[in-house]
C-alpha positions as a printed Julia matrix, in Angstrom:
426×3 Matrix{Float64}:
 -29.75    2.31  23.45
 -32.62    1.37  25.59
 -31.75    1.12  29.33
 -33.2    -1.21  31.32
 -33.13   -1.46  34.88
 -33.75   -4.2   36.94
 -34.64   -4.17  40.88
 -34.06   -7.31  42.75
 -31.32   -9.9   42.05
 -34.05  -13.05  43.24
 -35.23  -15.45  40.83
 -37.09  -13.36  38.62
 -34.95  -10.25  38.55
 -31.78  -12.57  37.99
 -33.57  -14.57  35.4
 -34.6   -11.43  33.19
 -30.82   -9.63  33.15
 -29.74  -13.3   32.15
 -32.08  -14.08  29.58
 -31.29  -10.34  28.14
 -27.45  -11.65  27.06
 -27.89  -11.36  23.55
 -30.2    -7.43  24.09
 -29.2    -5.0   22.19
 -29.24   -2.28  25.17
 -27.96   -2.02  28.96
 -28.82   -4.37  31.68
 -28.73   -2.13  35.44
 -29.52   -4.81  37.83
 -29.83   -2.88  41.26
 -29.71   -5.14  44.72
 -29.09   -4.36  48.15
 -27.14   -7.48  48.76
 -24.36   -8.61  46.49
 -25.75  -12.32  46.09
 -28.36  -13.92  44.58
 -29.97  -16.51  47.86
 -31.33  -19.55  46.99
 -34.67  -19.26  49.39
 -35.58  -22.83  49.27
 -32.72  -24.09  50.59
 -32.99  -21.62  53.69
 -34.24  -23.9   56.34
 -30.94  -26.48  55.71
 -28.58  -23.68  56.58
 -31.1   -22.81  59.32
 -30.77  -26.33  61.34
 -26.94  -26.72  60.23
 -27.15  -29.12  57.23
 -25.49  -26.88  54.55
 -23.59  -23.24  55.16
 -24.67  -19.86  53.65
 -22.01  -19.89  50.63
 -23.68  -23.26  49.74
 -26.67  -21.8   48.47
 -26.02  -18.42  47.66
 -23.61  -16.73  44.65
 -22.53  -13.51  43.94
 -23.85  -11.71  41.31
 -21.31  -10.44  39.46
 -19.66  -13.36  39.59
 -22.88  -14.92  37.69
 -23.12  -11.79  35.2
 -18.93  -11.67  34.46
 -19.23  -12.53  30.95
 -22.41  -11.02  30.21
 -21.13   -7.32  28.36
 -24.19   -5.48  28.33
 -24.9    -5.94  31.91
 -24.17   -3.94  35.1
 -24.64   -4.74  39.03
 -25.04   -2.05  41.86
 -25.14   -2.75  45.14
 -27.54   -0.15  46.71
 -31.1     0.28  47.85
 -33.77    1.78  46.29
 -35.75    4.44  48.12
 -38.31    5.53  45.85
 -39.36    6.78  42.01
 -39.68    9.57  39.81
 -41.88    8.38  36.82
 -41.84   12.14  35.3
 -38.35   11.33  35.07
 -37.96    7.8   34.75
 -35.44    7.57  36.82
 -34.69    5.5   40.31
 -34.16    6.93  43.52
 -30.86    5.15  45.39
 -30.18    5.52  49.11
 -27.11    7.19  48.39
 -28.66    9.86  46.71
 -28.05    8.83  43.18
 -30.77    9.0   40.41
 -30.88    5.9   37.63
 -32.7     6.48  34.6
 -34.18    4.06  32.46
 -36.34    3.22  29.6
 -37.87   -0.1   30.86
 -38.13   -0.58  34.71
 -38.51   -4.19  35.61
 -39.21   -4.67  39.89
 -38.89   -8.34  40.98
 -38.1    -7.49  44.9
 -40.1   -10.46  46.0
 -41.64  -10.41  49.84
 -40.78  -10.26  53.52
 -42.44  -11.9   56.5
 -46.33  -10.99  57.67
 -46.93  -10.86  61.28
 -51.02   -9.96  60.59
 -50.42   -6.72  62.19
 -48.51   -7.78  65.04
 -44.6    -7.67  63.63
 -43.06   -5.42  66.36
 -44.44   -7.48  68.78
 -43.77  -10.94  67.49
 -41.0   -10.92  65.26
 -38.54   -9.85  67.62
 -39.43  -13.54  69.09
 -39.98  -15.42  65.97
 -37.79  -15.14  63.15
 -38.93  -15.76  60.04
 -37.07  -17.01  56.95
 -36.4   -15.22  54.18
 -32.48  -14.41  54.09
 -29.01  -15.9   55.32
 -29.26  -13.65  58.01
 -33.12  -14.6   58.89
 -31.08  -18.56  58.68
 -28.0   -18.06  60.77
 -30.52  -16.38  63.42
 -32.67  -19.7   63.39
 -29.71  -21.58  63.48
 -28.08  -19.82  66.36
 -31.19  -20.12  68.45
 -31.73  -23.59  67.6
 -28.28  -25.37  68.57
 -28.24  -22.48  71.84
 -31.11  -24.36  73.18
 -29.45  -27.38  73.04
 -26.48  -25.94  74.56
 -28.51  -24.27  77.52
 -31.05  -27.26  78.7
 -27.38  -29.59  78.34
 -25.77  -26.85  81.69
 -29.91  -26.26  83.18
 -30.25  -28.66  86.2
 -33.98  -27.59  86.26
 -35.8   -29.59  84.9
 -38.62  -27.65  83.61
 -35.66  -25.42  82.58
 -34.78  -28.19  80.25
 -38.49  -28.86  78.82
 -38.53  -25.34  77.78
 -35.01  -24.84  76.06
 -35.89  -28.44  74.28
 -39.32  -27.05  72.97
 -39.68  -25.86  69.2
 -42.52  -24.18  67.74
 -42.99  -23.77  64.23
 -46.13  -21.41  63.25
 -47.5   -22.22  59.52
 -47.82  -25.69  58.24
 -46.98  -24.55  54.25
 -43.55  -26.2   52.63
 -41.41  -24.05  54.79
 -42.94  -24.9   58.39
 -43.4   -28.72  57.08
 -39.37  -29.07  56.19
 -38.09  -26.88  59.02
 -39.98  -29.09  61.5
 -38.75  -32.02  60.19
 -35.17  -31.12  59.51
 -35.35  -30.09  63.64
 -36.96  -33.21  64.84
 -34.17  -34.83  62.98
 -31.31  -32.71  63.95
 -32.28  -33.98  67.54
 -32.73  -37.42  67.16
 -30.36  -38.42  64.76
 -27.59  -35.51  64.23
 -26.96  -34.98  68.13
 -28.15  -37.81  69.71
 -24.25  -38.62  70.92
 -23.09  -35.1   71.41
 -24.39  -34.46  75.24
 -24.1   -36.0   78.02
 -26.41  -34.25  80.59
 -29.56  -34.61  77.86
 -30.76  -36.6   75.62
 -31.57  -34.81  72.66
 -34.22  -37.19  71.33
 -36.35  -35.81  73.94
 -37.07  -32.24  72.2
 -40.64  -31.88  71.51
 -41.63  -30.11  67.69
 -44.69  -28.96  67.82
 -45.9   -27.58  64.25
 -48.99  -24.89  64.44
 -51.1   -25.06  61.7
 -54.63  -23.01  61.54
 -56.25  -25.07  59.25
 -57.21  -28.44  58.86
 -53.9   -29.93  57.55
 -50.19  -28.88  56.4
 -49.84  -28.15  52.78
 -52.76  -26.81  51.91
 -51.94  -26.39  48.47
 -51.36  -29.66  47.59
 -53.64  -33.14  47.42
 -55.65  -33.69  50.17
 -53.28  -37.23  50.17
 -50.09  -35.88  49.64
 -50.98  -33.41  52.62
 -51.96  -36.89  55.03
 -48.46  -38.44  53.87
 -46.67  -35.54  54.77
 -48.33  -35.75  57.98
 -47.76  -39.25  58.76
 -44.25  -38.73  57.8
 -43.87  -35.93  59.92
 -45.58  -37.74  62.81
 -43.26  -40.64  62.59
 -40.65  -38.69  63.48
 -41.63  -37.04  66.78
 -43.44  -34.14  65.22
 -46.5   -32.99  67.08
 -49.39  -31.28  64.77
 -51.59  -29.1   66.4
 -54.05  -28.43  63.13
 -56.96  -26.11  63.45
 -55.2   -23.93  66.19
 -54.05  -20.15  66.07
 -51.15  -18.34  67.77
 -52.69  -15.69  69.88
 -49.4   -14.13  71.56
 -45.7   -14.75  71.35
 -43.2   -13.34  73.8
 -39.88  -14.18  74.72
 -40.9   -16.84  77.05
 -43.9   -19.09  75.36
 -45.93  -19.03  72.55
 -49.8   -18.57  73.64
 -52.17  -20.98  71.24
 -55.94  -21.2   71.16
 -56.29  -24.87  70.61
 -59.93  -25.84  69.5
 -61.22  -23.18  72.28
 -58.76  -23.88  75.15
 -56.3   -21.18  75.31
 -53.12  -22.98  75.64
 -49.32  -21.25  76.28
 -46.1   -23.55  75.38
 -43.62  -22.5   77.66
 -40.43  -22.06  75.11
 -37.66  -19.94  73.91
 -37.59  -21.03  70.33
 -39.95  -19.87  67.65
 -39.77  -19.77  64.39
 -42.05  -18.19  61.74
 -43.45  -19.81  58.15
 -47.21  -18.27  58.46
 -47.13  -15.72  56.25
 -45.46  -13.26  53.8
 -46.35   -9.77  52.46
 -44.63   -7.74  49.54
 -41.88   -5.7   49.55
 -42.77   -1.93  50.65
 -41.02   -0.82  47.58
 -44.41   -2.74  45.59
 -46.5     0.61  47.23
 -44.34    3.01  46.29
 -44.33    2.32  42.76
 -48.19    1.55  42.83
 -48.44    5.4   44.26
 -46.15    6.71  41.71
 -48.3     5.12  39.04
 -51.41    6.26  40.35
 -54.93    4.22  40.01
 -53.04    0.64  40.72
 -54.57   -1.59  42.76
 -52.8    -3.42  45.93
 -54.24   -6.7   47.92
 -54.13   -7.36  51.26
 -50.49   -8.54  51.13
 -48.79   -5.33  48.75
 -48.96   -7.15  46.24
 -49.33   -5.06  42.82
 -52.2    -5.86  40.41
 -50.54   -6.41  36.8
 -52.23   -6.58  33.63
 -51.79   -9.41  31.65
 -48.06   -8.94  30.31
 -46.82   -8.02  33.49
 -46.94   -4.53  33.16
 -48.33   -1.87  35.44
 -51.29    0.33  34.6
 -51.07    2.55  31.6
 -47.13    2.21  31.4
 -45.6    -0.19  29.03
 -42.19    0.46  30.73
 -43.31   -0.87  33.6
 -43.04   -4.22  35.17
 -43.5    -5.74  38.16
 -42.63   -9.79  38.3
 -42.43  -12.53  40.88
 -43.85  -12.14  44.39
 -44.51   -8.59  43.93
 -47.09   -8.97  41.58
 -50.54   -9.89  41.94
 -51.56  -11.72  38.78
 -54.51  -14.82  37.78
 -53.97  -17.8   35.93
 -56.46  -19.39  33.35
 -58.35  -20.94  36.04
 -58.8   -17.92  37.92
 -56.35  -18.81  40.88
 -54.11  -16.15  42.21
 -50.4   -16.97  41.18
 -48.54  -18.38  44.01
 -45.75  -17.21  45.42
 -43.19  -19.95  44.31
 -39.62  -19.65  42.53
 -40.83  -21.11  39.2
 -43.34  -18.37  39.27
 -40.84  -15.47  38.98
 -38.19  -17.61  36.71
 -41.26  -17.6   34.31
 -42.11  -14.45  34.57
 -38.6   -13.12  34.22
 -38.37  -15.46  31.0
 -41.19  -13.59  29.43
 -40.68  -10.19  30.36
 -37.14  -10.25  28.77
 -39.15  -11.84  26.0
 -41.16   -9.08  25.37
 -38.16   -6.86  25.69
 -36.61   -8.66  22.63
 -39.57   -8.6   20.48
 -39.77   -4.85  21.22
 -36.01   -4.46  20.22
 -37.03   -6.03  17.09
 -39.95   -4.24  16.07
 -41.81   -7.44  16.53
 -45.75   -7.87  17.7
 -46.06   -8.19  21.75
 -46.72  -11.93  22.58
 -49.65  -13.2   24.31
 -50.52  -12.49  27.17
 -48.01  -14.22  30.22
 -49.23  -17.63  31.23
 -47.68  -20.03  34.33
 -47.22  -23.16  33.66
 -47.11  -25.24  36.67
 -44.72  -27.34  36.84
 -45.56  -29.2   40.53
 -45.18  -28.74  43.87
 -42.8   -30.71  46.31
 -41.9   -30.24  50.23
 -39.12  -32.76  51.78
 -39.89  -34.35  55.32
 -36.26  -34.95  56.41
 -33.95  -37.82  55.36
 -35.92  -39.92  52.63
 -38.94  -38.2   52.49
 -40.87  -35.97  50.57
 -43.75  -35.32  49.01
 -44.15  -34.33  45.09
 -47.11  -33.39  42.73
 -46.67  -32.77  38.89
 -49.08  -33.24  36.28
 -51.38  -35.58  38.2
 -48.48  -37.85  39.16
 -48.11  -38.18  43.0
 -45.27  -39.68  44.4
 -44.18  -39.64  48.09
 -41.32  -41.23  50.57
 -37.71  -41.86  49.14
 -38.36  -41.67  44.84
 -40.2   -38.0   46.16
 -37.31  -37.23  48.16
 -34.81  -38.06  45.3
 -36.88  -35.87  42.41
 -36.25  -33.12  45.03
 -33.08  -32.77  45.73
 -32.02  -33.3   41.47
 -34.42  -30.79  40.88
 -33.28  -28.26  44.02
 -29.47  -29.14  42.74
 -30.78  -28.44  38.85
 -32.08  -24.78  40.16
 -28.88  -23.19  42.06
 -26.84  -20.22  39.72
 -23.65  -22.22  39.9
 -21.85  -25.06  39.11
 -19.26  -24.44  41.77
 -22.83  -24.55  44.22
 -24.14  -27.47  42.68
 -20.81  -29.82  43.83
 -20.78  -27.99  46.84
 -24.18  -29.07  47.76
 -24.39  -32.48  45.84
 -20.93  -33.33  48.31
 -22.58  -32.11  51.38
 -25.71  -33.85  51.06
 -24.47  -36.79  49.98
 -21.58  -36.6   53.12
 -24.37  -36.02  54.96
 -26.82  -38.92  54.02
 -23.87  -41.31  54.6
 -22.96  -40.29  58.43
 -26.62  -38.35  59.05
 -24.66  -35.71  60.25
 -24.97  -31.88  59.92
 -21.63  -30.06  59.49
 -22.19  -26.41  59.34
 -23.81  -26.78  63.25
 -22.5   -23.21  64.06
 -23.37  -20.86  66.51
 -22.83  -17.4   64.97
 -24.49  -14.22  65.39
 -23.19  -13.52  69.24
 -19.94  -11.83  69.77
 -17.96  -14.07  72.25
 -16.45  -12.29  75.07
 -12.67  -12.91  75.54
């Protein structure tokens, strides 16, 4: 019986044990947490519009009724290829007969993470979220008690470094958290007076789509209190301001909220396996070079899917790091794995096909590209969220979320506005 094991429980991991139901072998999947997250949903539990079991599922709750898979709840520390077997934390050894890592990526500081991320969470898990979310409604809480006024203009000041999907929602979902969620909950401050200020070094958000959607996303941004500072870098962020070379003036925003969206690198376990293979290639970011079905090197038992993997499409482009990227990825490896099973011929070689990009702006906005259609404002806004619902693992999650946002849309309030994280004295 041919053993598979399967490292990460994200979208592309979680997609290959699924789509291996019907394989005639065992499915390992190995995760260090005991859910499968929904990542682009993050920034709405982040500014209090939906809570962490919302978008997130256990995952042997999703794999119950599949027979011929397994879950383990560990973390892997390294490989032994002469063995084929995986090295666990707790000191147990997993052998396989097809390896499959999908353990996506973390945050990228550009050399500078004990220094800045201490300061600027990123946002990658529910803890990453909560964190966010905990500084967020704090400031609030603090400028409300702070008769100092310039006190108050630095709790009420939000920076958001990286202008990609992630930094364009979060911004928006915290410009409207102030002037539309808690605009009635204080009485010392007004709310609508926090300033979001989104730091983008190039020339507009969302690069990566049309140069039009990118100017509707920021007018829609801009009409809700969002300040752009395009073309400027982040030289220094401590715990009191954010330092920003803006067109050659060096320029520090006193604040005590920052939040990261500027850049990701891979997973450290992406180098050890590249070592263990020998000869593999890595890019700037750890991101493995694969050949063309996903594999690794000179080992057909070896593949490496979704962020982790550094792989070209037709055109040439370097596959982004994107959720539909990984599903399809995961959908082909098990592919292979069943025509292998069968003594079939490998198929062709893996190709992406893109599907579109989208990014919401808040309530009623959004932007979408798909096929050469682009569509912005309130039909954008509704393709996301049927799509976003379409994507989570459960049913039970897609009510849950379907309820909230429409409860939410109807009162424009944010329920899950919790402060967490702090242990409260007594």
């Amino acid at each position: 019986m041919n053993r598979v094991v399967i490292i990460g429980g994200g979208f592309g991991g979680l997609t290959c044990a699924t789509e291996l139901r019907k394989y005639a072998g065992e499915i390992t999947l190995v995760d260090r947490r005991n859910f499968h997250l929904f990542q682009p949903l993050l920034y709405q539990v982040a500014t209090g519009a939906l809570s962490p079991a919302n978008i997130a599922a256990p995952l042997r709750s999703i794999l119950k009724y599949q027979k011929n898979a397994k879950t383990i709840l560990d973390e892997v520390t390294g490989f032994d290829l002469a063995a084929n077997e995986v090295l666990l934390k707790d000191g147990l050894r997993l052998p396989f007969d097809t390896l499959v890592l999908a353990t996506g990526s973390t945050h990228h500081y550009f050399g500078k993470d004990a220094a800045w991320e201490p300061h600027a969470p990123g946002l990658k898990t529910l803890e990453d979220a909560t964190e966010i979310r905990r500084k967020v409604l704090s400031a609030f809480e603090r400028a409300e008690r702070d008769p100092d006024i310039a006190h108050r203009k630095k709790h009420l000041t939000f920076v958001i470094v990286g202008g990609g999907p992630t930094g364009v929602e979060l911004a928006g979902a915290i410009a409207e958290l102030a002037r539309e969620t808690l605009r009635r909950d204080f009485r010392t401050i007004d709310p609508a007076d926090a300033r979001v200020i989104l730091v983008e070094n190039s020339d507009r958000v969302l690069q990566a789509f049309a140069e039009k959607s990118s100017q509707r996303a920021a007018e829609a941004l801009s009409r809700i209190g969002v300040e752009l500072w395009l073309n400027c870098r982040v030289t220094e962020i401590t715990a009191e301001n954010v330092i920003v070379d803006r067109h050659g003036i060096i320029e520090p925003v006193p604040t005590n909220c920052v939040v990261w969206a500027a850049g990701v690198k891979a997973n450290p376990l992406g180098k050890m396996l590249a070592e263990a293979v020998g000869g593999v290639a890595l890019d700037k970011a750890g991101r493995i070079a694969v050949n063309p079905d996903c594999t690794v090197g000179n080992r057909a038992d070896l593949f490496v899917i979704g962020d982790l993997a550094l792989m070209k499409s037709a055109d040439g482009k370097q596959l982004p790091g994107v959720a539909p990227v990984a599903v399809q990825q995961g959908q082909y490896v098990a592919g292979v794995l069943r025509r292998r099973a069968k003594g079939q011929a490998a198929p062709g070689p893996f190709r992406y096909f893109d599907k579109g990009s989208m990014a919401t702006i808040g309530r009623s906005r959004a932007v979408l590209e798909s096929n050469g259609i682009r569509l912005s404002g309130f039909i954008a806004w509704v393709a996301w969220l049927f799509i976003h619902i379409l994507y989570l693992a459960r049913f039970e999650n897609r009510v849950m979320v379907l309820f909230q946002w429409m409860w939410n849309y109807m009162t424009r309030n944010r329920t899950a506005r919790l402060i967490t994280g702090e242990r409260a004295s007594r």
